[in-house]
Short mmCIF file of the C-alpha atoms (twelve columns), coordinates in Angstrom:
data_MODEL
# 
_entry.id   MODEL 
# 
loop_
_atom_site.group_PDB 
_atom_site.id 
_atom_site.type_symbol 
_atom_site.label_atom_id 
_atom_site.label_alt_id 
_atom_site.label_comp_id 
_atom_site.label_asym_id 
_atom_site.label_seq_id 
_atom_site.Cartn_x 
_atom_site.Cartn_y 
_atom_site.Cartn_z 
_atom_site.pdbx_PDB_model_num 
ATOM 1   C CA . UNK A 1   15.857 -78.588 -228.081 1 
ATOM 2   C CA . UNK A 2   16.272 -75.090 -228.887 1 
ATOM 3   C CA . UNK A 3   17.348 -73.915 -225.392 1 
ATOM 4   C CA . UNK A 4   20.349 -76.488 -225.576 1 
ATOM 5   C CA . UNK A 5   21.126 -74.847 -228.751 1 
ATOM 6   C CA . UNK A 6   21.193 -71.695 -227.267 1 
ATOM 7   C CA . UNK A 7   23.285 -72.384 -224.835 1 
ATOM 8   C CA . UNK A 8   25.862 -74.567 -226.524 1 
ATOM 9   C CA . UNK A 9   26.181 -71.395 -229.195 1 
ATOM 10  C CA . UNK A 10  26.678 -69.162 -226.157 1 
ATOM 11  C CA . UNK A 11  29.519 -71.869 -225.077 1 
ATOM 12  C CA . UNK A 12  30.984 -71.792 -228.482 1 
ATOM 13  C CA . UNK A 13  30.983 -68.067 -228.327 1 
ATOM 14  C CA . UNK A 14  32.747 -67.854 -225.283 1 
ATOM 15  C CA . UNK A 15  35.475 -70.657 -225.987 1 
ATOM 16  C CA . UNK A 16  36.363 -68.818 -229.077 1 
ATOM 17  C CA . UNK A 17  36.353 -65.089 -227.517 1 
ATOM 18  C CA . UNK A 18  39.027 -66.479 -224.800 1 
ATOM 19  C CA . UNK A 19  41.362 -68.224 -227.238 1 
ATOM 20  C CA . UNK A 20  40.835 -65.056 -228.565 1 
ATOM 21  C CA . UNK A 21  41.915 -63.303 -225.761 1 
ATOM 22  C CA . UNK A 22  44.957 -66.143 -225.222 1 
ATOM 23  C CA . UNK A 23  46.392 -65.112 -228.594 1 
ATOM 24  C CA . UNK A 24  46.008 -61.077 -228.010 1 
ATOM 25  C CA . UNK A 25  47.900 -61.811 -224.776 1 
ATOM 26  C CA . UNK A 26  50.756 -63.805 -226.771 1 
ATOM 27  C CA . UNK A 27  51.271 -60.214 -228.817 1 
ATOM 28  C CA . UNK A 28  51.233 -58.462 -226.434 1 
ATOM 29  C CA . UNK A 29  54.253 -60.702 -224.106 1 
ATOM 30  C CA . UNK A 30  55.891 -60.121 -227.356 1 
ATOM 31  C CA . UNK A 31  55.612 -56.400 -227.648 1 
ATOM 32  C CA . UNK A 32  57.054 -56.559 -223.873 1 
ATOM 33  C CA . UNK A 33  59.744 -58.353 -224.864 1 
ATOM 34  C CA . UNK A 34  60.372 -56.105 -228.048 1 
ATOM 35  C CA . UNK A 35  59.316 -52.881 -226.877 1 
ATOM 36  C CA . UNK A 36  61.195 -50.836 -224.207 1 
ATOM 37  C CA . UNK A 37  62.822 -47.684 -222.751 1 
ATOM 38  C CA . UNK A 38  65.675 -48.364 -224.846 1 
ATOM 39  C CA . UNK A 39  65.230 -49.474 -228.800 1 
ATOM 40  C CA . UNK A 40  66.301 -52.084 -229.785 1 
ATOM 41  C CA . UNK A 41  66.003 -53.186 -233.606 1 
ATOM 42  C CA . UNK A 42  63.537 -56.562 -233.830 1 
ATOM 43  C CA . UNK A 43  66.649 -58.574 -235.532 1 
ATOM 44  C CA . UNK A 44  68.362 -58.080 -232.341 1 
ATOM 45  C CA . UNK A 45  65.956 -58.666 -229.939 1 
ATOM 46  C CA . UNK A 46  65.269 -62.148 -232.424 1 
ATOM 47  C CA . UNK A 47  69.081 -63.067 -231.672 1 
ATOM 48  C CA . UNK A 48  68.822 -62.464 -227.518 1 
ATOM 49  C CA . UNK A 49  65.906 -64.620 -227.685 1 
ATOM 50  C CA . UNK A 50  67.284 -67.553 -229.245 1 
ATOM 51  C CA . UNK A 51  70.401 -67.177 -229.751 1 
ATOM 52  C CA . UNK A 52  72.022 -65.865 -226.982 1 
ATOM 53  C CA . UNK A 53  76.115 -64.776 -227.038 1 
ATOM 54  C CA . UNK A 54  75.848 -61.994 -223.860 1 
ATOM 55  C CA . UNK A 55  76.214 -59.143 -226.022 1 
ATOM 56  C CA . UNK A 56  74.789 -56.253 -224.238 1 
ATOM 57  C CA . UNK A 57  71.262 -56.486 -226.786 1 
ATOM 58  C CA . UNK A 58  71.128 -59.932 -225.709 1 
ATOM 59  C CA . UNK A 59  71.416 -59.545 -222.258 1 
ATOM 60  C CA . UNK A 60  68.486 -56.720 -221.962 1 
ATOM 61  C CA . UNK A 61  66.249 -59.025 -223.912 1 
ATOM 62  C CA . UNK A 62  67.114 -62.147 -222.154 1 
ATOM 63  C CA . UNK A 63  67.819 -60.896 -218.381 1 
ATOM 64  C CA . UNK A 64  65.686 -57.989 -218.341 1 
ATOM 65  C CA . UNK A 65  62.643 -57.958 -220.546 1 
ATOM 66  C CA . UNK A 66  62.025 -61.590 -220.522 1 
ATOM 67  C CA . UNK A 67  61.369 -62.173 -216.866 1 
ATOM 68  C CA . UNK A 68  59.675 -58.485 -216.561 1 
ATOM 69  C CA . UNK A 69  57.507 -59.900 -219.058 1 
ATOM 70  C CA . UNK A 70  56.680 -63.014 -217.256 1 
ATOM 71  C CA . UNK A 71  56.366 -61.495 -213.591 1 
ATOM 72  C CA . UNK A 72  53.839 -59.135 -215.196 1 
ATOM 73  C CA . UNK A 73  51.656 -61.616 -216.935 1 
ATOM 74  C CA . UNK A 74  51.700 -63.953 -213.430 1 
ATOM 75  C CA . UNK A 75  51.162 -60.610 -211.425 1 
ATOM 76  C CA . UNK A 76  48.357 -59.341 -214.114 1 
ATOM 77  C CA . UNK A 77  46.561 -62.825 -213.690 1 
ATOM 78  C CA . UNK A 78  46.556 -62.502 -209.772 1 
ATOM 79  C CA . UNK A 79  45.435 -59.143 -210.283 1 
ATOM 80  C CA . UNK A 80  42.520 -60.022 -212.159 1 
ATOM 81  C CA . UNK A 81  41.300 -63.462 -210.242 1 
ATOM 82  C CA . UNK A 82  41.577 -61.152 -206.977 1 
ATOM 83  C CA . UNK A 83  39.162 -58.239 -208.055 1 
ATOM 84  C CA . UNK A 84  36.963 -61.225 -210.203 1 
ATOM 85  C CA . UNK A 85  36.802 -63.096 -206.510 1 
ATOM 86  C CA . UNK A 86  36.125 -59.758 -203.973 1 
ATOM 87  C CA . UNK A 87  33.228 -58.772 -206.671 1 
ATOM 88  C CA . UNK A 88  31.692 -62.294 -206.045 1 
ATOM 89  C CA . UNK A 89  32.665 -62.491 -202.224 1 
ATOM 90  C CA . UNK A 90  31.051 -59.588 -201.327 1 
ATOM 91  C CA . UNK A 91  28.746 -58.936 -203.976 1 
ATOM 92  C CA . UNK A 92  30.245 -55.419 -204.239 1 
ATOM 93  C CA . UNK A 93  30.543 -54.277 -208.041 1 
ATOM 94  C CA . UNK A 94  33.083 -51.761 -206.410 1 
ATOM 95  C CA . UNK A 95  35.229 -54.268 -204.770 1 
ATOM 96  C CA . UNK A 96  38.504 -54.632 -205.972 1 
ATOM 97  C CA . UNK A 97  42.274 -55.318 -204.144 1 
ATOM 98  C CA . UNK A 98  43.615 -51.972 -204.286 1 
ATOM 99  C CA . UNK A 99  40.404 -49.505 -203.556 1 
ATOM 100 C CA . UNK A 100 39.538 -52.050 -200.666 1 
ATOM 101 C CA . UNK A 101 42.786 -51.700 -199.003 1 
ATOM 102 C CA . UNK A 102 43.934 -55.359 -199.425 1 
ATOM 103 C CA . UNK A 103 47.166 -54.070 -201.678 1 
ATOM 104 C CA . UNK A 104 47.981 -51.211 -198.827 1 
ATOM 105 C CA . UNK A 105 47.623 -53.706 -196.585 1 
ATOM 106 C CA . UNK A 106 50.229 -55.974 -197.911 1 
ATOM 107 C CA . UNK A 107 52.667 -52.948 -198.889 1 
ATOM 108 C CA . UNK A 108 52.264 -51.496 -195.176 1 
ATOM 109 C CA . UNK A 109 53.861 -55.045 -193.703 1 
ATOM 110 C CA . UNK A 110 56.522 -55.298 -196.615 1 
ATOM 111 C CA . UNK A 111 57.738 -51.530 -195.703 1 
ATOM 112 C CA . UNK A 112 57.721 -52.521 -191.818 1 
ATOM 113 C CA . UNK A 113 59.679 -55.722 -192.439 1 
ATOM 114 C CA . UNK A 114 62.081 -54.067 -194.602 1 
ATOM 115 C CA . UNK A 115 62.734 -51.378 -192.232 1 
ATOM 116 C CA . UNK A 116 62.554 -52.301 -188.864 1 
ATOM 117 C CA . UNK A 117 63.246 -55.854 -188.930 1 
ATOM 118 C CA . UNK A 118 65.999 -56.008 -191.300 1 
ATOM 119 C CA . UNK A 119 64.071 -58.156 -194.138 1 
ATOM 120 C CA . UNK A 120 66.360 -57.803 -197.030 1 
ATOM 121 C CA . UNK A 121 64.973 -61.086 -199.281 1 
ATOM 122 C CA . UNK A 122 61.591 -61.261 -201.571 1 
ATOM 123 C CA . UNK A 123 61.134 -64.930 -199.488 1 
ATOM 124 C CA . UNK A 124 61.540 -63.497 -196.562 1 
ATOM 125 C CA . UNK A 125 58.479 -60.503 -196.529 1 
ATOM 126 C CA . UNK A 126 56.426 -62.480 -198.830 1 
ATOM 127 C CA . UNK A 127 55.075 -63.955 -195.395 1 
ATOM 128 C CA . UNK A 128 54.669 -60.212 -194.446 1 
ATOM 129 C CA . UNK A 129 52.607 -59.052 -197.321 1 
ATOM 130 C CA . UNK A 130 50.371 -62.165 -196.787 1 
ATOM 131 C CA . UNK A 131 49.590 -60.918 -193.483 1 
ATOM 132 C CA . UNK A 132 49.132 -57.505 -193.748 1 
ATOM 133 C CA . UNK A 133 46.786 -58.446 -196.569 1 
ATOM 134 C CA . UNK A 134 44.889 -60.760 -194.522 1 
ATOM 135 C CA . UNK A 135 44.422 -58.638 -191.872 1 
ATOM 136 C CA . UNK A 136 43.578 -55.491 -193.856 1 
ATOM 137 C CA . UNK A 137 40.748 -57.768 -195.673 1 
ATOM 138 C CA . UNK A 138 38.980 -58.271 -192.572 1 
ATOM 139 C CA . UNK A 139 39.562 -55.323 -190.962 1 
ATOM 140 C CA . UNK A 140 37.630 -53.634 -193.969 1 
ATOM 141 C CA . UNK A 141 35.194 -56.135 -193.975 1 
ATOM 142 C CA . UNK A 142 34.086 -55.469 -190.521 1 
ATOM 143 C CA . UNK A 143 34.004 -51.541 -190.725 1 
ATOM 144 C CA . UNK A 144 32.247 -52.026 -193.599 1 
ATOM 145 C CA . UNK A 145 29.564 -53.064 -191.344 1 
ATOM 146 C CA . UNK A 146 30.209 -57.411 -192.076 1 
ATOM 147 C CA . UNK A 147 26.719 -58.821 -193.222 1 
ATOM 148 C CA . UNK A 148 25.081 -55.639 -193.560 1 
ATOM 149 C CA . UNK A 149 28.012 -53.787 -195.596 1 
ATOM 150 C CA . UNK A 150 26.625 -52.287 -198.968 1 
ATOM 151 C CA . UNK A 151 29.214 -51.247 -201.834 1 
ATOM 152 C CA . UNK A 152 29.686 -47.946 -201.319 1 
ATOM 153 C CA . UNK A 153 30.333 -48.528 -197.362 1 
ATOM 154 C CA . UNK A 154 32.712 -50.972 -197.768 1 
ATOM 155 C CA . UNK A 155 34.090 -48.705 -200.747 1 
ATOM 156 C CA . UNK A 156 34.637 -45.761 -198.243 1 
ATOM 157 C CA . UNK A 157 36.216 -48.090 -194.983 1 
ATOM 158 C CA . UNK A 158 38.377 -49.227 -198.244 1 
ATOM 159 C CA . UNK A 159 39.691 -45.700 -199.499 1 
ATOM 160 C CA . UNK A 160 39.796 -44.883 -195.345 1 
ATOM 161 C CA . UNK A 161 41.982 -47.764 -194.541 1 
ATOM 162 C CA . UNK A 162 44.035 -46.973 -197.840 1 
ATOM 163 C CA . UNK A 163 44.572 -43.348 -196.950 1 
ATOM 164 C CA . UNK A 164 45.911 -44.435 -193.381 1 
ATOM 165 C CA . UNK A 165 48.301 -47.020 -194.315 1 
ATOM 166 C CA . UNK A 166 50.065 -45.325 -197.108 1 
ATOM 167 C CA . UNK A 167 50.324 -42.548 -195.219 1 
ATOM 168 C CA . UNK A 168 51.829 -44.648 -192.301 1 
ATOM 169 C CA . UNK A 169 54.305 -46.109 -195.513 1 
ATOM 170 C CA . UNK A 170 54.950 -42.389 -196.587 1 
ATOM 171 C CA . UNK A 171 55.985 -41.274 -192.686 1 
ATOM 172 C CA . UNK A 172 58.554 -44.642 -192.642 1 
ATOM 173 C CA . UNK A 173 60.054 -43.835 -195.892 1 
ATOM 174 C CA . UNK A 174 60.350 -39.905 -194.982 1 
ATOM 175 C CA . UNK A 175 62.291 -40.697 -191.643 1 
ATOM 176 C CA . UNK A 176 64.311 -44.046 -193.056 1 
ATOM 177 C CA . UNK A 177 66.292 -42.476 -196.127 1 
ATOM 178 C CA . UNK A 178 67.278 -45.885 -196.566 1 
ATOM 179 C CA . UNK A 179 64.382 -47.157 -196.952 1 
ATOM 180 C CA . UNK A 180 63.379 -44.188 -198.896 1 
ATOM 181 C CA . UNK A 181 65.910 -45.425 -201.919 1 
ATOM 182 C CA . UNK A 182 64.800 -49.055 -201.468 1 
ATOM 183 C CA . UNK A 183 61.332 -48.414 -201.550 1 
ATOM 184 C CA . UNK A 184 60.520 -45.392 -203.654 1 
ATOM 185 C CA . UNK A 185 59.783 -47.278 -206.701 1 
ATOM 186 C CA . UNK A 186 58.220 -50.305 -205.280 1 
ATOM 187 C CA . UNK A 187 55.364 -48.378 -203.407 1 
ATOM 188 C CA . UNK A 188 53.902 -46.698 -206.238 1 
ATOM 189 C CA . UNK A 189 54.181 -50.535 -208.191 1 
ATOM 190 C CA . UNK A 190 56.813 -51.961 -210.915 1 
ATOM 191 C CA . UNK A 191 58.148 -54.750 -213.097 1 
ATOM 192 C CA . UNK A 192 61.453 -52.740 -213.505 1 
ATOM 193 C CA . UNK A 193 63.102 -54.907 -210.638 1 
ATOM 194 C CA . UNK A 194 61.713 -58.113 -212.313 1 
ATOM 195 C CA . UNK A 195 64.555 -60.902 -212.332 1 
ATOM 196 C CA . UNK A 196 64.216 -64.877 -213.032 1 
ATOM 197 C CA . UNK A 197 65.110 -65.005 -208.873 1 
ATOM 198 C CA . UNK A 198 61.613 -63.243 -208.259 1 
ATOM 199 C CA . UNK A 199 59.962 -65.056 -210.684 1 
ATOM 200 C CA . UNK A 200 60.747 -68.057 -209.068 1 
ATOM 201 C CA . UNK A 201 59.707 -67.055 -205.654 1 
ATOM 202 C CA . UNK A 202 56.210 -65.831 -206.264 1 
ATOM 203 C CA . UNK A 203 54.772 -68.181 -208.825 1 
ATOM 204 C CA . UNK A 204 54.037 -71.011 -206.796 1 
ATOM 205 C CA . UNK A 205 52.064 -68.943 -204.264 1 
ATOM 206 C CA . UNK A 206 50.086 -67.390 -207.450 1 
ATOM 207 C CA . UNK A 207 49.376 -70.558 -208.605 1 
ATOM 208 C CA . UNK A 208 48.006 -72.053 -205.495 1 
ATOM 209 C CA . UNK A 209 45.934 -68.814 -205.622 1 
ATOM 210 C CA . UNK A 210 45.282 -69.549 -209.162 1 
ATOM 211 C CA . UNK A 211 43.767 -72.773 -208.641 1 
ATOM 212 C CA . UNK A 212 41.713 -72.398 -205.460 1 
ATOM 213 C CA . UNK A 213 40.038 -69.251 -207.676 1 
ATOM 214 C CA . UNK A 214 38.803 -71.760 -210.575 1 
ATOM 215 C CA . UNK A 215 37.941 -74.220 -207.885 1 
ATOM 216 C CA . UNK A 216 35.510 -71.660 -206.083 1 
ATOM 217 C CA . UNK A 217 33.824 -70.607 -209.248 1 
ATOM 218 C CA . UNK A 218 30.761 -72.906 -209.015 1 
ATOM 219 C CA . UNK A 219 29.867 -71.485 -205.590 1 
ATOM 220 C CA . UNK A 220 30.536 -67.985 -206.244 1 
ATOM 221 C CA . UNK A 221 27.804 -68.286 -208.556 1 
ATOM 222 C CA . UNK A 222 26.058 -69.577 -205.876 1 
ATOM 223 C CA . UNK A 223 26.946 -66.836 -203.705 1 
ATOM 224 C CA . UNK A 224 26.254 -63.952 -205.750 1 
ATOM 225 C CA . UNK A 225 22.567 -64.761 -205.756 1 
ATOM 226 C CA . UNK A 226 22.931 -64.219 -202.330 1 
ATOM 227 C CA . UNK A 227 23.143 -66.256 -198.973 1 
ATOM 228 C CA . UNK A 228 19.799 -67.744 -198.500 1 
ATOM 229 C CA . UNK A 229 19.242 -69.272 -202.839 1 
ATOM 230 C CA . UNK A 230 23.338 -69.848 -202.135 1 
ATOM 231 C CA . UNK A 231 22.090 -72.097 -198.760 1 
ATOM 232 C CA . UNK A 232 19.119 -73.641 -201.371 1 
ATOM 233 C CA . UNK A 233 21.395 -74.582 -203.718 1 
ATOM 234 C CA . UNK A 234 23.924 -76.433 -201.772 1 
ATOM 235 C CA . UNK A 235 26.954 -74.303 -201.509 1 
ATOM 236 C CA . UNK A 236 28.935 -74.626 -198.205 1 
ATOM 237 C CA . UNK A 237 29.012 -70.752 -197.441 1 
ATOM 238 C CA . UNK A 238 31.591 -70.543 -194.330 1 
ATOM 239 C CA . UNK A 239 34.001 -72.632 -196.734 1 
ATOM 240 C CA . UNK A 240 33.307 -70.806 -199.777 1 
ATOM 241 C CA . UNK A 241 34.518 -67.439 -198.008 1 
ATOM 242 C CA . UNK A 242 37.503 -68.988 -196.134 1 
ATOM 243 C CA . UNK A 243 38.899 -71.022 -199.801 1 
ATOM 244 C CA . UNK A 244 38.192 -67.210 -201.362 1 
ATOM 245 C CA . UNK A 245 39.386 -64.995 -198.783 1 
ATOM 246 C CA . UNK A 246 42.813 -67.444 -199.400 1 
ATOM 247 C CA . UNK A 247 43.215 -67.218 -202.839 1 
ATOM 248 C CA . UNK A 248 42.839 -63.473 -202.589 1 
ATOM 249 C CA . UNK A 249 45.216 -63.251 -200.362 1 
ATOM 250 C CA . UNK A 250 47.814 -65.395 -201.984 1 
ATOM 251 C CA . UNK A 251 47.273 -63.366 -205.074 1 
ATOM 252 C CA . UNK A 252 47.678 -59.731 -203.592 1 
ATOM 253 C CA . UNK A 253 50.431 -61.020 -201.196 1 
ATOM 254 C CA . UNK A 254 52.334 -62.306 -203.572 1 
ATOM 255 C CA . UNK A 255 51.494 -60.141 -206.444 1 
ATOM 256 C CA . UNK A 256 51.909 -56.977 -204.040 1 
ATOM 257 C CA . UNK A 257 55.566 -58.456 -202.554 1 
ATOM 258 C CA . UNK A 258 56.843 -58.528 -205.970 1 
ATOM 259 C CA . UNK A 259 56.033 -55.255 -207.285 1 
ATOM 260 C CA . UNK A 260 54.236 -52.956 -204.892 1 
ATOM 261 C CA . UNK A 261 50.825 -52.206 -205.064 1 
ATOM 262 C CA . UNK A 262 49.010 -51.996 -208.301 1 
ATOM 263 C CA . UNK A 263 45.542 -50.360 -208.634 1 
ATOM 264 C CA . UNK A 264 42.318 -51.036 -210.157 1 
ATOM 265 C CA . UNK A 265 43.693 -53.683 -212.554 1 
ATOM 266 C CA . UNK A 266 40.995 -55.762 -210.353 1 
ATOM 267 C CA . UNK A 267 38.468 -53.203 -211.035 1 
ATOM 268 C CA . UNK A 268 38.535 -52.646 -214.857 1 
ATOM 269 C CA . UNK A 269 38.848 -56.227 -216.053 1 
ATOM 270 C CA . UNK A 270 35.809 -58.105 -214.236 1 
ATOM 271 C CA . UNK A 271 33.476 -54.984 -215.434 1 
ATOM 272 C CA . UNK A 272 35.227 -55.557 -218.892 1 
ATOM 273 C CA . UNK A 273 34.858 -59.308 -218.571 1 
ATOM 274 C CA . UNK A 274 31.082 -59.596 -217.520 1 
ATOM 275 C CA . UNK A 275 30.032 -57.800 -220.516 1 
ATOM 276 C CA . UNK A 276 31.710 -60.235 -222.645 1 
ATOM 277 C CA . UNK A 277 30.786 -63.710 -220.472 1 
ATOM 278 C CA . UNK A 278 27.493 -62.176 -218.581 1 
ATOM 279 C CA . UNK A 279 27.508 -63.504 -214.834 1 
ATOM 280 C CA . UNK A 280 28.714 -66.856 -215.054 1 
ATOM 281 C CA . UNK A 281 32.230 -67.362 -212.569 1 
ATOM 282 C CA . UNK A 282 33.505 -69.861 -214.543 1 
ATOM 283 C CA . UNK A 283 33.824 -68.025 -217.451 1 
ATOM 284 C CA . UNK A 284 34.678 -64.442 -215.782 1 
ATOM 285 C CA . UNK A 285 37.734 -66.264 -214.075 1 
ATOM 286 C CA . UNK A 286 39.613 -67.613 -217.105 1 
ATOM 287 C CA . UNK A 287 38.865 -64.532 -219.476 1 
ATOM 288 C CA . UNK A 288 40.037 -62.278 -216.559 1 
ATOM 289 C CA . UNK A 289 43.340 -64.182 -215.580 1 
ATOM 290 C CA . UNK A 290 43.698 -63.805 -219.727 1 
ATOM 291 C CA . UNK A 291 42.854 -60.267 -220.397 1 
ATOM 292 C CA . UNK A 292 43.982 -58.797 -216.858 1 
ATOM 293 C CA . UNK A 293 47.761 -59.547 -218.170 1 
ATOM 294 C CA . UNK A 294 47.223 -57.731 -220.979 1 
ATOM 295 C CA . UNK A 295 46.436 -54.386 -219.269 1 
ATOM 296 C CA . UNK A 296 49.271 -54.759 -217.394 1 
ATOM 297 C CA . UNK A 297 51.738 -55.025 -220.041 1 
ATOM 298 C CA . UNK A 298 50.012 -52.658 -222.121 1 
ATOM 299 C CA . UNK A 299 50.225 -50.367 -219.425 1 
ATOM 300 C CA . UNK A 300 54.021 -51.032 -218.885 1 
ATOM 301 C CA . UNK A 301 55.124 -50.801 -222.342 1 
ATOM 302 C CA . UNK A 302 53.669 -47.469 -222.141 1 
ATOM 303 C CA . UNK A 303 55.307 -46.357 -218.982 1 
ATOM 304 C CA . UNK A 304 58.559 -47.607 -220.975 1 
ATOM 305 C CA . UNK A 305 57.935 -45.620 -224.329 1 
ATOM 306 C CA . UNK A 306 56.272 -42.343 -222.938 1 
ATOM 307 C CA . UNK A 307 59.497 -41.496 -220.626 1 
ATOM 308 C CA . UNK A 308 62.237 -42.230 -222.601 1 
ATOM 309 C CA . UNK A 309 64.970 -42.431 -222.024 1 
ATOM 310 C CA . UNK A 310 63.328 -43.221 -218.456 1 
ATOM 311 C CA . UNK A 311 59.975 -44.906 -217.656 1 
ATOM 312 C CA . UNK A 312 57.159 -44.478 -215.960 1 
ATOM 313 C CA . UNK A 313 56.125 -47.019 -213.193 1 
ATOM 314 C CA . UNK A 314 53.551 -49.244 -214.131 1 
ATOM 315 C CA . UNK A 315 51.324 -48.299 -211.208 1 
ATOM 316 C CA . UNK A 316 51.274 -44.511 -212.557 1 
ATOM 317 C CA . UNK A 317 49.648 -45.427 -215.586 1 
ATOM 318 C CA . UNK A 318 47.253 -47.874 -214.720 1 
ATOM 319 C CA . UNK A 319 46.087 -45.729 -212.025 1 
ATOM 320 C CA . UNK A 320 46.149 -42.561 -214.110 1 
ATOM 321 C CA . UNK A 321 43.827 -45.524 -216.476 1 
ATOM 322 C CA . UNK A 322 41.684 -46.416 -213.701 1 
ATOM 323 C CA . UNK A 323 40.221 -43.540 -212.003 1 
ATOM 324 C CA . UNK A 324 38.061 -41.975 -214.762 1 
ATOM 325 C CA . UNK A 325 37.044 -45.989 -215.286 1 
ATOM 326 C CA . UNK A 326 36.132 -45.771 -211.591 1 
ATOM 327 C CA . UNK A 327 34.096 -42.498 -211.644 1 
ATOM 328 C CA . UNK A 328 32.150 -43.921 -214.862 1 
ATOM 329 C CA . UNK A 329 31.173 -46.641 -213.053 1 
ATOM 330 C CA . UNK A 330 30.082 -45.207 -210.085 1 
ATOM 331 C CA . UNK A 331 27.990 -42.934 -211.633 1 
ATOM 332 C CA . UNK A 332 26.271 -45.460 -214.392 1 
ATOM 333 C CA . UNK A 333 25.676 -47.618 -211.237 1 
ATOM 334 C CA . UNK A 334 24.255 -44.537 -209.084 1 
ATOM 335 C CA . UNK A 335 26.053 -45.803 -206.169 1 
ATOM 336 C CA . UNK A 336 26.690 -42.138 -204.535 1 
ATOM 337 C CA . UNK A 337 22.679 -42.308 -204.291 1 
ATOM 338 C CA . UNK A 338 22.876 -45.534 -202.436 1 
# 
């Protein structure tokens, strides 16, 4: 038949363009590993690979760039799933961890565990940032105006709720000059303080997150079309939200905890995505855990070159990346008319 043709083409298509995107992502771990704020030449950065003798060369490759590589491609893949999930949740083309507050959230309950509760270890206000980001997510959800929200409303109880809780994590650090040194870097979102020990800690919570995304994908679809066709096609809608609401607050707890908050990586790569894959979940989720990474890294390996001998946190660039990506897109969608 030729509409099973068609769409076993468009299958083949799509398979290819993400082991596509699976082997851009393996050049670009490798230009992470090889590329940084100091040069190092590529023989060298060969030997602290795989043949490691704790010369100072191999150390930086091995200690340093490896795991900052890793932690950003595990981070870059929460990223991704999260603003691929809220887009579906809420059916809000605008939605999106960071510009909805969930990221804030998460980095406001890290700074007040660190501060005024003593919290010294990752394990210990990971719990934090999984709050804070739960909480937030509601809270925005329900000044949004819940059932009735519409993008840009939720977009503007997002930026609101932002605005208030970084400037809440601005007035800690300003009267905490401890906490000022601790957390100056983290709040405006890093890999430099990547280590295997961090690594460790966050994966298996952005894994769980991980899977409950690709489980969710068949109702998401279902959701999208909204509540009623979602209702007339079987999906379980009050489960649905809870499973997603979970993994997107695994993936920005966790993701936020180990680096600070990161913005509009979960913006960019579902718009990016859904012109490659059209509407389907189950293909937007894999290509965007794949290509989300590679923003990330790309963006970090130019923070790393740009200021060197220094670098520039990742969160600089890909938010000096992200809002002309955001203005396009509100104005191609007309949403300020809305």
């Amino acid at each position: 038949m030729p509409g099973t043709g068609a769409r076993a083409g468009r299958h083949a298509a799509r398979a290819a363009g993400l082991l596509f995107a699976v082997a851009v992502l393996v050049l670009v771990c490798l230009a992470s590993v090889a590329i940084g704020a100091k040069a190092l030449p590529l023989s060298e950065v060969w030997h602290g690979l795989f043949h490691y003798s704790g010369t100072n060369g191999d150390v930086l490759v091995r200690d340093v760039r490896v795991p900052r590589t890793v932690l950003g491609l595990i981070v870059g893949a929460a990223l991704g799933l999260a603003g691929a999930v809220m887009q579906a949740l809420t059916r809000n083309p605008l939605a999106e961890p960071g510009l909805l507050g969930v990221n804030a959230g998460a980095a406001a309950a890290v700074v007040s565990a660190i501060t005024f509760f003593g919290v010294t270890s990752l394990t210990g206000y990971v719990w934090f940032a999984f709050g804070g980001a739960a909480l937030v997510s509601v809270a925005v959800y329900l000044l949004g105006g819940s059932r009735s929200a519409n993008p840009v409303r939720l977009a503007l109880a997002g930026t609101a709720v932002t605005a208030a809780l970084f400037g809440y994590v601005n007035a800690v650090q300003l009267l905490d000059s401890a906490a000022l040194d601790r957390l100056r870097f983290w709040t405006v979102g890093s890999l430099a303080s990547a280590n295997p020990e961090t690594v460790g800690k966050v994966w298996p919570f952005i894994a769980l997150g991980v899977l409950l995304s690709l489980l969710i994908a068949r109702p998401l679809n279902a959701l999208e079309m909204g509540d009623d066709t979602a209702r007339a096609l079987g999906a379980h809608l009050t489960r649905t939200r809870v499973l997603a609401m979970a993994a997107v607050t695994l993936l920005c707890g966790a993701a936020t905890a180990a680096c600070g908050p990161i913005v509009f990586i979960g913006l960019m790569i579902p718009h990016l995505v859904r012109t490659i894959t059209g509407p389907d979940m189950r293909w937007i989720l894999p290509y965007a855990a794949v290509l989300a990474p590679v923003l990330l890294l790309v963006a970090d390996v130019v923070g790393r070159v740009a200021a060197r001998p220094s670098e520039l946190q990742v969160g600089i660039v890909t938010a000096l990346l992200g809002g002309p990506v955001f203005i396009h897109l509100v104005r191609r969608k007309r949403m300020a008319q809305l």
